[in-house]
N, C-alpha and C positions, 0 to 999 in steps of 0.2 A: 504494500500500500504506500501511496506518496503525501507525504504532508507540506503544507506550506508552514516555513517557518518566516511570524512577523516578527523584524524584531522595532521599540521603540524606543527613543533616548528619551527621556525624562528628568525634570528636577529629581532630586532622591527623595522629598518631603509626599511624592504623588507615587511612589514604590510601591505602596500598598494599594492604594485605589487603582492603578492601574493595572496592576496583577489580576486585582478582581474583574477589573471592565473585562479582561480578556478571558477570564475561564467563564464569565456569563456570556460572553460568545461563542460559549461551546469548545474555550481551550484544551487539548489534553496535557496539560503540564504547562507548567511558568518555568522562566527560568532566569535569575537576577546578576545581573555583569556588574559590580562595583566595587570602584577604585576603596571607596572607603570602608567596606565589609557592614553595613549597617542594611543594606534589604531585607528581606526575607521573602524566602520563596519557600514554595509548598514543594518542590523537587528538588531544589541544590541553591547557594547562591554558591558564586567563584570571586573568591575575592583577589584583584587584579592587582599587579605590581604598581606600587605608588609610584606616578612621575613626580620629580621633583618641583611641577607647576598640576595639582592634583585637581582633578576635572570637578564641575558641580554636578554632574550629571550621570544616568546609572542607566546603562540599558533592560528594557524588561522584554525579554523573548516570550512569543508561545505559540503551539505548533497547531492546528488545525488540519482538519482532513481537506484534500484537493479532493471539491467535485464542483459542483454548478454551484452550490450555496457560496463561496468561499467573495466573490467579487461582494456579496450583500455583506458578509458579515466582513467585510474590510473597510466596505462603507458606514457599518456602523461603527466599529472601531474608533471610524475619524471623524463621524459624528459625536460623537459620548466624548473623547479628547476634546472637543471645541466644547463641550458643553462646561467640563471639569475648569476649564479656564475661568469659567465667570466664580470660581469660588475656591481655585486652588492654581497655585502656582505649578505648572506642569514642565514649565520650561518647553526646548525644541517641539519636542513632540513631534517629529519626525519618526515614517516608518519604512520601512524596508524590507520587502518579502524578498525570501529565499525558497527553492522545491527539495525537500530533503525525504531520503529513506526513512523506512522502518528505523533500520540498524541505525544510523547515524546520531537518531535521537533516544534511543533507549538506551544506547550503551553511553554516551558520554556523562549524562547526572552521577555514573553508578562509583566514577572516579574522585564523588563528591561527598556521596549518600554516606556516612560514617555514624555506627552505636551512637545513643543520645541517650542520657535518662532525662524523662519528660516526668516523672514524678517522685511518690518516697520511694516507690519503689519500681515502678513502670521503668521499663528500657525498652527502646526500636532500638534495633540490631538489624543490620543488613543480611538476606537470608544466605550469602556465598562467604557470610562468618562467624564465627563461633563464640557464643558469649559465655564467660564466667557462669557456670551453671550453682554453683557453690556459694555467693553473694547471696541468694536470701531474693532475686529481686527477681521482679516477674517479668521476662525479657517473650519480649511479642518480635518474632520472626518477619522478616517484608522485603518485597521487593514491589515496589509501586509499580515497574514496568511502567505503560502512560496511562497510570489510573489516578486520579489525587488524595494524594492521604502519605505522607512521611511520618507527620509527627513535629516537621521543621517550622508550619507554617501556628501563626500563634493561635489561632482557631481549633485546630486539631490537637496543639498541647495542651490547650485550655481544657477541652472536653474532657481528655485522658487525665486530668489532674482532677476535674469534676466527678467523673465517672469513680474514681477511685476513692471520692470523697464518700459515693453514694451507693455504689452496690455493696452489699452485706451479703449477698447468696440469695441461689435460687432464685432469680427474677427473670419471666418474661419481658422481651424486650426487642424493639423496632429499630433498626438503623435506615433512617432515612436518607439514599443517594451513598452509601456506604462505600463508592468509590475504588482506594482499594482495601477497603475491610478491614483496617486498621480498627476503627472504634467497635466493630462488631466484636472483634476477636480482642480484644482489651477487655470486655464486657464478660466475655467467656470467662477469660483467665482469671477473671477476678470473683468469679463466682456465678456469674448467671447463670441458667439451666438453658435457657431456648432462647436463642436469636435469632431473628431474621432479618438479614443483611438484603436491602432493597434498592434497586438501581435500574435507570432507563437506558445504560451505555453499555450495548453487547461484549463490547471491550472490558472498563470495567469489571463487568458480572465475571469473566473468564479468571482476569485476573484477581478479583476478591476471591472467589475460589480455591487456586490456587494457593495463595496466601493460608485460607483457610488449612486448607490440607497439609500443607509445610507445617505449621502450627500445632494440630493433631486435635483441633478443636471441632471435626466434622459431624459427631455426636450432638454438639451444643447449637455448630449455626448453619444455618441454610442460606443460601443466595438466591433471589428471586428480583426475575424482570419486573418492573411496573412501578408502582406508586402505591401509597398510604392504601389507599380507598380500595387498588383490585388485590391487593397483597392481603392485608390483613385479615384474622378470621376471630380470633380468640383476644379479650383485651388484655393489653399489658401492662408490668409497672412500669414503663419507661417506655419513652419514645424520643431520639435521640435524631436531629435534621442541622446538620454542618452545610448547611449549602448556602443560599444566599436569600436575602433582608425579602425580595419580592416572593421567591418561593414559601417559606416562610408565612408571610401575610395569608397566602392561601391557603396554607394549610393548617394555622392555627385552630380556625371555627372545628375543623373537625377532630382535633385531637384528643377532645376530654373521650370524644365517645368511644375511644379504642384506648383508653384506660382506666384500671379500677382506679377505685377511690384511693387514693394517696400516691396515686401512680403520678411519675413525673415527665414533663417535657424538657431536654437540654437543646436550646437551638442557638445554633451558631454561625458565623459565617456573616454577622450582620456590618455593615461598615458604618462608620460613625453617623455617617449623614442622616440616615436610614433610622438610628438607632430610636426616636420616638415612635415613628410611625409601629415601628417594628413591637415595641413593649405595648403599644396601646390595642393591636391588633390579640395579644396573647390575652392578657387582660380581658378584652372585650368577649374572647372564648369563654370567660367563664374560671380559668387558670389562675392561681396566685403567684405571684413574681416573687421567687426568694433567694433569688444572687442575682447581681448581674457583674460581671468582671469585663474590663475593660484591658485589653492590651493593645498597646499604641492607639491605632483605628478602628480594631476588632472588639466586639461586643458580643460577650458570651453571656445568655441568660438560662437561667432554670431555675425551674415555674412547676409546680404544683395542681393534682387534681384536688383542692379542697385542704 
């Protein structure tokens, strides 16, 4: 398969909002080029040899699939860029497509992707290394391949720090857009009985799988096409949606009814801008709000049935 790789220069202060404009156009992967090592990307940043006259600006790469959508969704790209101007410094904003492999873009992040502990005791390990089994710590296996979910991006440590705050064992539980099944299989390891890891990216679904089975968690999660509404059968404690502030909104109204009473929702992925509309819409469900964690631009909430 052939991807177009965009890539855009940017102030570094819009590294995050632009990350995101680009994986809500359907990106498989971000990937952050700066001189000063402050981005963050959900696959790798590279932090580049400081010149001794060190640049303001950071590139933010992301690969899209070549077919007939790709000319619309490059238009939006550069539409959403003009818009971020009227309320953020974006700099050049200049873009530049490139047609790149498979291979080309799966194997280069992996020279990047290095063991992280993300909580007390949560570690992502990359799954071609071997981690300290002896430590006490609970090391989740992964290989993103071009699915999203490392553990790098602050959204996805947030969860995993959340999630650890709150499963106790035994809980049914919904990963909504689960990517690459990072937060499903966190949720396993730390005690859930039944997951179900949910996603509309055939890509994705292969790869959360995967993941899964590396893991040895295939007892505990299932991976299923679709969305909330044709997924679901049985309510859960927990329903758990890292994706973004408008998906989100729609899917708040129906969340109580796919969990029991004291069942929670962790939703993530919301960016600053977003961040009222996004709590008033949980709210409105009927949900009680009880964190919300802010890193940098990122706004992690969970919220309660009752």
């Amino acid at each position: 398969m052939r991807w177009v790789e965009i890539a855009v220069e940017i102030d570094r202060e819009a590294i995050d909002a632009v990350a995101n404009l680009l994986q809500n156009a359907g990106a498989n992967g971000t990937v952050i080029e700066d001189e000063s090592e402050t981005g963050s990307g959900e696959f790798f940043e590279i932090p580049l040899p400081v010149p001794a006259e060190k640049k303001e600006t950071a590139i933010v790469k992301a690969y899209l699939p070549q077919n007939d959508l790709i000319g619309e969704k490059v238009n939006f790209i550069k539409s959403q860029l003009e818009v971020f101007r009227q309320f953020l410094s974006i700099g050049p904003g200049e873009i530049a497509l490139r047609a790149v492999q498979d291979e080309e873009w799966a194997d280069a992040w992996k020279q990047h992707f290095k063991s992280q502990q993300v909580g007390r005791k949560l570690m992502v390990v990359p799954s071609w290394e071997q981690a300290d089994e002896s430590t006490g710590n609970i090391n989740i296996y992964l290989d993103p391949g071009m699915a999203f979910g490392t553990g790098a991006h602050p959204t996805t440590r947030r969860c995993l720090q959340v999630l650890e705050d709150h499963i106790n064992g035994n809980e049914v539980i919904y990963d909504v857009g689960t990517g690459s099944g990072i937060l499903a299989i966190a949720a396993a390891k730390l005690g859930a009985a039944k997951v179900t890891g949910i996603d509309l990216d055939p890509v994705a679904l292969g790869i959360a799988w995967e993941n899964v089975t590396f893991n040895k968690v295939g007892d505990k999660v299932t991976i299923r096409e679709g969305d909330l509404l044709s997924v679901a059968g049985e309510q859960a404690d927990g329903v758990i949606a890292n994706i973004i502030a408008d998906a989100i909104i729609i899917l708040a109204p129906e969340v109580p009814d796919y969990l029991v009473p004291g069942g929670f929702f962790l939703a993530a992925g919301i960016i600053e801008g977003r961040r009222d509309e996004t709590l008033r819409a949980i709210a409105d469900a009927g949900l009680k709000i009880r964190e919300i964690h802010q890193d940098g631009e990122w706004i992690t909430v969970y919220a309660t049935k009752g």
